[in-house]
DRENPA-3360 file (N, C-alpha, C; in nm, 2 decimals, always signed):
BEGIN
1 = XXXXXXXX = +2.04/-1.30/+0.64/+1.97/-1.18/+0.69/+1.98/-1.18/+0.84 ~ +2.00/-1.06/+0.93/+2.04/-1.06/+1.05/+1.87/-1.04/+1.10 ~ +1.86/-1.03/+1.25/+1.78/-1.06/+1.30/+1.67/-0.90/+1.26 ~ +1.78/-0.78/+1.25/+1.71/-0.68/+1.25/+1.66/-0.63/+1.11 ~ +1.74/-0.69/+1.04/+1.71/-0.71/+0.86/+1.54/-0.73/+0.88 ~ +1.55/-0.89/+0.92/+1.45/-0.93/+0.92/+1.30/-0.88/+0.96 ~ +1.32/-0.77/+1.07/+1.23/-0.72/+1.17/+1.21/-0.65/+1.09 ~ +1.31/-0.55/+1.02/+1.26/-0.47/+0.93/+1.17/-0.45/+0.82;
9 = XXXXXXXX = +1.20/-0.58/+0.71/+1.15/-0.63/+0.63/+1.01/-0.66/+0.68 ~ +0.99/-0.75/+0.80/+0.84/-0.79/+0.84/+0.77/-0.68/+0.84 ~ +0.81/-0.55/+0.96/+0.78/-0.42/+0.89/+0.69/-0.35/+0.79 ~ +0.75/-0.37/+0.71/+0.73/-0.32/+0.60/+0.59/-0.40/+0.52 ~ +0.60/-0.52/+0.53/+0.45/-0.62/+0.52/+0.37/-0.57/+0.62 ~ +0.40/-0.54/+0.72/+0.28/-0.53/+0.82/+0.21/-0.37/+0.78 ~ +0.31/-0.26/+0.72/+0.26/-0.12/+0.67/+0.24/-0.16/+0.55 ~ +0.20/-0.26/+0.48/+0.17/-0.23/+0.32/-0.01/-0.14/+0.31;
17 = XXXXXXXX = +0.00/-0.07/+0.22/-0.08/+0.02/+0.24/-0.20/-0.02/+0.18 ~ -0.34/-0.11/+0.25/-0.44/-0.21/+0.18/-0.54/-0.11/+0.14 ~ -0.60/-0.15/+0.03/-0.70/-0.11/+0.00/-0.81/-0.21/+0.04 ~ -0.95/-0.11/+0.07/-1.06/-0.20/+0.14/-1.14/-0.28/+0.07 ~ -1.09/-0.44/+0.04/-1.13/-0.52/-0.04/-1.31/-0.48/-0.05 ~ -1.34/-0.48/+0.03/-1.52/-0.41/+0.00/-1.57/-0.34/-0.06 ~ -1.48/-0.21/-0.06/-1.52/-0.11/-0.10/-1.43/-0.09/-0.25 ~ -1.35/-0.19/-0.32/-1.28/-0.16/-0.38/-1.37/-0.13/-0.52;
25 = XXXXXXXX = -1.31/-0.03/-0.58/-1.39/+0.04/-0.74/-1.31/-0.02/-0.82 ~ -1.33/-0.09/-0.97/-1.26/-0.15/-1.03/-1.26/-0.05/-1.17 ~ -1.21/-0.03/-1.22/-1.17/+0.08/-1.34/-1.19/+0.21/-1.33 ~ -1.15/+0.25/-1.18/-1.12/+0.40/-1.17/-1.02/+0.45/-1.26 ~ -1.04/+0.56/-1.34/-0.97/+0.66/-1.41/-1.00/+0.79/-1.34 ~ -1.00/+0.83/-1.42/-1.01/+1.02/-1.40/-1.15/+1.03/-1.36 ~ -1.19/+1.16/-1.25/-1.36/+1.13/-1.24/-1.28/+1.12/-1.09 ~ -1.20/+1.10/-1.02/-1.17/+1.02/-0.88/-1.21/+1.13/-0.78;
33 = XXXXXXXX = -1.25/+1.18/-0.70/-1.24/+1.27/-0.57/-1.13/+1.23/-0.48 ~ -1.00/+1.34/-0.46/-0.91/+1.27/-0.41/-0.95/+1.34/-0.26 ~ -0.92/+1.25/-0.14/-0.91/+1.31/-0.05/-0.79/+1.26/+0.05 ~ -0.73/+1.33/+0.17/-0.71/+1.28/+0.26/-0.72/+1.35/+0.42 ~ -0.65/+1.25/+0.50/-0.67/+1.30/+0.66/-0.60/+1.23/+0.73 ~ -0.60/+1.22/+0.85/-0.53/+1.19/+0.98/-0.61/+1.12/+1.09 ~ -0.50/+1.01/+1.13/-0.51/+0.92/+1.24/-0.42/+1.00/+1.33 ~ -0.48/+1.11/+1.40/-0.43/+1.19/+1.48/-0.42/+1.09/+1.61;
41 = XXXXXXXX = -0.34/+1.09/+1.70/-0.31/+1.02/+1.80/-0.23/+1.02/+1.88 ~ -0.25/+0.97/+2.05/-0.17/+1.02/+2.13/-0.11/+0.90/+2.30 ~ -0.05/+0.96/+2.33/-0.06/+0.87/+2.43/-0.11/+0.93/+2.54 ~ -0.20/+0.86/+2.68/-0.22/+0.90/+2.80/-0.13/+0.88/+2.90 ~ -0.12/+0.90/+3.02/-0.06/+0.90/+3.18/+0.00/+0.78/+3.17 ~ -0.11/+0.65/+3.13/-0.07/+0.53/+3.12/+0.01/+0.46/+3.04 ~ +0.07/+0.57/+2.90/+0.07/+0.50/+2.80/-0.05/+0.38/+2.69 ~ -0.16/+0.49/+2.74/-0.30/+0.42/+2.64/-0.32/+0.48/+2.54;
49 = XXXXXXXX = -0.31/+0.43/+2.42/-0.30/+0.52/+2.27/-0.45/+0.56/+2.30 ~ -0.50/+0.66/+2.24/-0.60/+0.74/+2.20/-0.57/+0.81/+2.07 ~ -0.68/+0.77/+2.01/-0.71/+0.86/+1.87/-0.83/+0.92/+1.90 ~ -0.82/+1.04/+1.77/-0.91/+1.17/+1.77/-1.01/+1.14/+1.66 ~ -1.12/+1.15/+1.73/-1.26/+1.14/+1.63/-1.32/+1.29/+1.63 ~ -1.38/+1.30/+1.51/-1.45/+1.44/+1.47/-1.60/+1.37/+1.44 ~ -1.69/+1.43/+1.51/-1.85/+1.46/+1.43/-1.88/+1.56/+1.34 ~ -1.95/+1.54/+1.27/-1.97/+1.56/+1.18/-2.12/+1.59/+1.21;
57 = XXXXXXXX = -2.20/+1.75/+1.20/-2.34/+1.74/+1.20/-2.42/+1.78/+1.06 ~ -2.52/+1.76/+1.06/-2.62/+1.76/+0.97/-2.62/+1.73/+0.84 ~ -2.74/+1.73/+0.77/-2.81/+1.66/+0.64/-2.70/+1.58/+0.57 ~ -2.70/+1.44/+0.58/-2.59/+1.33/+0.52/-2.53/+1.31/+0.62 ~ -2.48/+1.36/+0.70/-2.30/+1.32/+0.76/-2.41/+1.31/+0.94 ~ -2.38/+1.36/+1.02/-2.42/+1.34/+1.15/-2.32/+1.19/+1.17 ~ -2.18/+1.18/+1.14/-2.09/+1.06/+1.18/-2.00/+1.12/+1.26 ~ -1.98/+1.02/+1.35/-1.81/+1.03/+1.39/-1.72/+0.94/+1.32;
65 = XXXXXXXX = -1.57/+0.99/+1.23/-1.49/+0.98/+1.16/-1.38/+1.02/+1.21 ~ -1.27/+1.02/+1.18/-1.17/+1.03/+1.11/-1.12/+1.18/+1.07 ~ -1.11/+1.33/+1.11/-1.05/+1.44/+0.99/-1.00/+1.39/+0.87 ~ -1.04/+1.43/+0.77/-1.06/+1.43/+0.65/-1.16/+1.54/+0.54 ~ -1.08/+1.56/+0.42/-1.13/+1.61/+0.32/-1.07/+1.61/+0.21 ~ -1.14/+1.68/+0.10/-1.09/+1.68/-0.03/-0.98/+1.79/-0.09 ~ -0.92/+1.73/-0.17/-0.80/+1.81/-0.19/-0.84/+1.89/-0.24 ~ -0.80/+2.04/-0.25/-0.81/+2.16/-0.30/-0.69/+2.20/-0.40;
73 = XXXXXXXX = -0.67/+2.28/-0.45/-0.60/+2.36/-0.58/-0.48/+2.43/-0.49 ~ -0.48/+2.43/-0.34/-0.41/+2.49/-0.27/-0.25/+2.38/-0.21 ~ -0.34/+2.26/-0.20/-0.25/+2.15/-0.21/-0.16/+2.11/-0.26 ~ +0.00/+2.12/-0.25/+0.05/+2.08/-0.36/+0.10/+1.89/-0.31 ~ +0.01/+1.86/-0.25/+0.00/+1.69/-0.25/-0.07/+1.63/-0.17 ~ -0.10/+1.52/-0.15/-0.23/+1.46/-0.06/-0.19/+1.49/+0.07 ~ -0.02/+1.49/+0.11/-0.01/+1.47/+0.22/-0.01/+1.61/+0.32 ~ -0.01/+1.75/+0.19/-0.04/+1.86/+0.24/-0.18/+1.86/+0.28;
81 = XXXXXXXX = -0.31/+1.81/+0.18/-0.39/+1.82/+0.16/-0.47/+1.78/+0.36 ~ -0.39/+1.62/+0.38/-0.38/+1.56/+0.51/-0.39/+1.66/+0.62 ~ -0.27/+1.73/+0.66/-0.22/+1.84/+0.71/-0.31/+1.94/+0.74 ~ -0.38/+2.02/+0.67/-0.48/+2.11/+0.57/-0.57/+2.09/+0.70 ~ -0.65/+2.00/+0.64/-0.79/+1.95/+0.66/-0.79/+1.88/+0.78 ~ -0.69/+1.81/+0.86/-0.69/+1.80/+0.99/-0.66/+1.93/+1.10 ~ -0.61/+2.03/+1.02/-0.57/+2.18/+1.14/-0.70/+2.24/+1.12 ~ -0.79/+2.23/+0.97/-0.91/+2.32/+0.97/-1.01/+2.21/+1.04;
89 = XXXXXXXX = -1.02/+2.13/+1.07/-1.15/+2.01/+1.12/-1.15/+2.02/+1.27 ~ -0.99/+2.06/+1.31/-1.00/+2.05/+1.45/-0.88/+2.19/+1.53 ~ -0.85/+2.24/+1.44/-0.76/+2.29/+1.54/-0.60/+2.28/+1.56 ~ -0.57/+2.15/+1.53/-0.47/+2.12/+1.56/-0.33/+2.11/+1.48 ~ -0.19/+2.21/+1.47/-0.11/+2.16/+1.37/-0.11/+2.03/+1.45 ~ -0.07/+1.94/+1.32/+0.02/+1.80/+1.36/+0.11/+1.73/+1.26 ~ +0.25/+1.68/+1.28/+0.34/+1.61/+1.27/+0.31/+1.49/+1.18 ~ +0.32/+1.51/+1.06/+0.30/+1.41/+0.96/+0.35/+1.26/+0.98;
97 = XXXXXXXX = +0.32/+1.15/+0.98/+0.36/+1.03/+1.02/+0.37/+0.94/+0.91 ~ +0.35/+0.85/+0.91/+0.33/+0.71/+0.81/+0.22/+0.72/+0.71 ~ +0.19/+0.69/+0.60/+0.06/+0.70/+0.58/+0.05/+0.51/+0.56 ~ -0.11/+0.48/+0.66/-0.16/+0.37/+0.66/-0.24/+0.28/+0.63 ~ -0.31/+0.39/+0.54/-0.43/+0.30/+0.45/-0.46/+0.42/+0.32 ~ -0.54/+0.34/+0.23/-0.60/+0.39/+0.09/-0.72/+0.31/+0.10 ~ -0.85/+0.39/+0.12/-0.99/+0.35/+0.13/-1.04/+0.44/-0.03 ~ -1.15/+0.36/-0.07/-1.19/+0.34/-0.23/-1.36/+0.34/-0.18;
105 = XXXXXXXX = -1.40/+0.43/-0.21/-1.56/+0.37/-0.21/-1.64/+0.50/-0.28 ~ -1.79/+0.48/-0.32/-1.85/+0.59/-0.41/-1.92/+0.64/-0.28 ~ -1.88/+0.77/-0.30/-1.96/+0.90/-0.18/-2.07/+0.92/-0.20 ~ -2.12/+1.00/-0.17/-2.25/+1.00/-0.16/-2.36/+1.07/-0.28 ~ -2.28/+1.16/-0.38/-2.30/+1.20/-0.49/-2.31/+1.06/-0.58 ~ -2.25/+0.96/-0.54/-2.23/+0.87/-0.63/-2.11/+0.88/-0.71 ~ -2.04/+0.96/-0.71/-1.85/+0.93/-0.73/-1.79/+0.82/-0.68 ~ -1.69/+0.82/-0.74/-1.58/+0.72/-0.70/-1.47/+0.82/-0.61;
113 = XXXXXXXX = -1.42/+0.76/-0.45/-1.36/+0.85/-0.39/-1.28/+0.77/-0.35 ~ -1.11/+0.82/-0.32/-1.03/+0.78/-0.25/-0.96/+0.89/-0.16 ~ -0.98/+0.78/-0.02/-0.92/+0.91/+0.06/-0.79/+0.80/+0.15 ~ -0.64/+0.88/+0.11/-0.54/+0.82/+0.20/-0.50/+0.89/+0.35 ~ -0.48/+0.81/+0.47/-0.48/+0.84/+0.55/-0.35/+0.80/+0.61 ~ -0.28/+0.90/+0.71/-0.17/+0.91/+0.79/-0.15/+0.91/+0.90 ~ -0.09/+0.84/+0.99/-0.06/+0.89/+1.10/+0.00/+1.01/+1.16 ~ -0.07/+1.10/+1.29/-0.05/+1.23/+1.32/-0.02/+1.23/+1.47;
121 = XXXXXXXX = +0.04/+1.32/+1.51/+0.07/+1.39/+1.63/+0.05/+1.51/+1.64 ~ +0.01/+1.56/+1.72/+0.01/+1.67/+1.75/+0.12/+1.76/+1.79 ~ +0.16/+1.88/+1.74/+0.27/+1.91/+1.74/+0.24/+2.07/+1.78 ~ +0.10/+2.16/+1.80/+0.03/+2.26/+1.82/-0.07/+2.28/+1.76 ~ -0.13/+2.41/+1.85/-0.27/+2.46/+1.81/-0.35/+2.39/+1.93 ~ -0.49/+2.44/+1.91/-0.57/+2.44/+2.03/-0.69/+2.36/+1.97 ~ -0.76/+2.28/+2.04/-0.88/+2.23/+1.99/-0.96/+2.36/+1.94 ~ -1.01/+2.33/+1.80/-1.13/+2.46/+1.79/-1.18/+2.37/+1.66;
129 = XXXXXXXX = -1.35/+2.46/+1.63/-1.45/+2.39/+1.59/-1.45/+2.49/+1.45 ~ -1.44/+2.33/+1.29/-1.49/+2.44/+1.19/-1.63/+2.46/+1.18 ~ -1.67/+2.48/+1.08/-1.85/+2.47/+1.05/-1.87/+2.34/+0.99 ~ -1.77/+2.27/+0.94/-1.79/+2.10/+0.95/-1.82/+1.99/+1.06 ~ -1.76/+2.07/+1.17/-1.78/+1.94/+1.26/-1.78/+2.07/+1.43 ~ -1.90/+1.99/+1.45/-1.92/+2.04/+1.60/-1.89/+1.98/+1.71 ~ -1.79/+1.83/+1.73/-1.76/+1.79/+1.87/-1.64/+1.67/+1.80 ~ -1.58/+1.67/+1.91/-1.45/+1.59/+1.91/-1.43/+1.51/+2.02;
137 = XXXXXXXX = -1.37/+1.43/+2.00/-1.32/+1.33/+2.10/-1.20/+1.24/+2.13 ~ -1.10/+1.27/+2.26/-1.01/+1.18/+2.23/-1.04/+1.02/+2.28 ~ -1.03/+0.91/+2.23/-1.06/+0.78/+2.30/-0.96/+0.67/+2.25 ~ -0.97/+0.62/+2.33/-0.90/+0.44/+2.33/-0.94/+0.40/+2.17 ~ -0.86/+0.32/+2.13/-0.89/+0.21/+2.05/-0.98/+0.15/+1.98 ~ -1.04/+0.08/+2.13/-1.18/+0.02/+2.13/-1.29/+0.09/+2.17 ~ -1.27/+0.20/+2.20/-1.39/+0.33/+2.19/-1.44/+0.35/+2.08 ~ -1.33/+0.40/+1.99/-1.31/+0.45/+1.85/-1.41/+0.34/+1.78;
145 = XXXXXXXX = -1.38/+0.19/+1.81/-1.44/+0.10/+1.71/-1.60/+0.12/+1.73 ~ -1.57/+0.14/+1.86/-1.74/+0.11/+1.91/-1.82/+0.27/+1.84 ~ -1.74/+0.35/+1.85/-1.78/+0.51/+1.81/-1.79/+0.54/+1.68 ~ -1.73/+0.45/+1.59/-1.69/+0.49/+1.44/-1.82/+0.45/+1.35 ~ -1.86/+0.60/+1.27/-1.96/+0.54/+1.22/-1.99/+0.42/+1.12 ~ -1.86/+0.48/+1.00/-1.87/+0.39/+0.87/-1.77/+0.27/+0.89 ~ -1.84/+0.11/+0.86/-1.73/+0.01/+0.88/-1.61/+0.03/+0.76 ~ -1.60/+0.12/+0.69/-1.45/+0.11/+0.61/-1.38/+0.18/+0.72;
153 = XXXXXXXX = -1.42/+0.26/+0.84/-1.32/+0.34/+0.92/-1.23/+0.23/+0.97 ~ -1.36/+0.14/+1.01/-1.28/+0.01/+1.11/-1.12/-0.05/+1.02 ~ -1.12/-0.02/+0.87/-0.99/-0.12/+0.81/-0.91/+0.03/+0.87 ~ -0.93/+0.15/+0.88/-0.83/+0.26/+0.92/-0.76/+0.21/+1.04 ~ -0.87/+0.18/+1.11/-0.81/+0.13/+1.25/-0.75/+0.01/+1.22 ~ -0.79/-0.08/+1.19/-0.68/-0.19/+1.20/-0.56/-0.16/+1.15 ~ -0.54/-0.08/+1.02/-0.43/-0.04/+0.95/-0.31/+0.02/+1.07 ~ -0.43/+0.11/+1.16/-0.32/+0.21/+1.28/-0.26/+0.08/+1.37;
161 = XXXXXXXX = -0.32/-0.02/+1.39/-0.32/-0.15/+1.50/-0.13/-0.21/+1.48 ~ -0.15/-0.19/+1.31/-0.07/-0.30/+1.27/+0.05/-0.19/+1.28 ~ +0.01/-0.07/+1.25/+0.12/+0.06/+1.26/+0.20/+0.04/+1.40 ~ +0.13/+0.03/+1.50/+0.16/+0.03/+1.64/+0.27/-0.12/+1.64 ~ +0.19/-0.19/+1.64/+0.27/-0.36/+1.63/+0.42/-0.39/+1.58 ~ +0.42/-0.24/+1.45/+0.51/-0.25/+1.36/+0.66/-0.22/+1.42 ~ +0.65/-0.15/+1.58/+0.78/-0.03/+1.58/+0.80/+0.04/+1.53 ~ +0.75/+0.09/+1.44/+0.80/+0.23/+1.38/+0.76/+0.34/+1.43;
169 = XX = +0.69/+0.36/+1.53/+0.65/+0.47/+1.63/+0.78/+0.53/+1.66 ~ +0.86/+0.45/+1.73/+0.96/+0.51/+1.78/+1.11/+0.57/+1.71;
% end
């Protein structure tokens, strides 16, 4: 195996797509809420990655997250669904990337939910606000950690960490 075989291959361990040992649901069938969204993100002046956080206001949610939502009848797949729900959350078309994690946990109804997430770029469109979320933010890394409401966000982030580490950005 050549040296770039190899890189590749490590790669490819470093994106395997984890589910969040914590939140994991064990005999999901049918009954699932599928959702997904975007690890929208960018570089600064400096070359400082920044990702895009969305709030979320009132009764239940008042979080900062992640864009995300649930798949609709209009979707013809999660990763449209991704797409979707990150241009309606914030505004912005963006450039479908890797997808980097599968989070499992019961929402708030008490369902069983899985929502897969992708890495995004922005590719157009303007910041603008739906009636889901009234403020946004772009920040560092370690902002994001400090900023993020729910700790399953935090495996997102590490997921994007290992994405970064991996070279396949470029």
């Amino acid at each position: 195996m050549t040296k770039n075989q190899h890189q590749k291959a490590h790669h490819k361990i470093l994106l395997r797509v984890p589910e969040a040992p914590s939140d994991k649901i064990e005999g999901m069938a049918d009954g699932i809420v599928r959702a997904a969204g975007g690890v929208v993100w960018r570089t600064d002046g400096n070359d400082l990655v920044e990702l895009l956080l969305v709030h979320r206001p009132g009764e239940g949610y008042d979080d900062w997250t992640f864009p995300k939502g649930k798949r609709d009848d209009i979707d013809s797949s999660e990763e449209d669904c991704a797409v979707r729900e990150v241009w309606e959350e914030t505004g912005y078309h963006c450039q479908l990337g890797h997808e980097i994690a599968r989070i499992n946990y019961i929402d708030r109804k008490g369902r069983p939910k899985r929502v897969r997430y992708w890495t995004m770029t922005v590719s157009g469109g303007a910041e603008s606000y739906s009636n889901e979320v009234d403020d946004m933010m772009w920040m560092s890394v370690d902002r994001a950690r400090k900023k993020i409401t729910y700790e399953r966000d935090l495996l997102v982030i590490d997921c994007f960490e290992n994405y970064l580490r991996s070279g396949l950005t470029e």
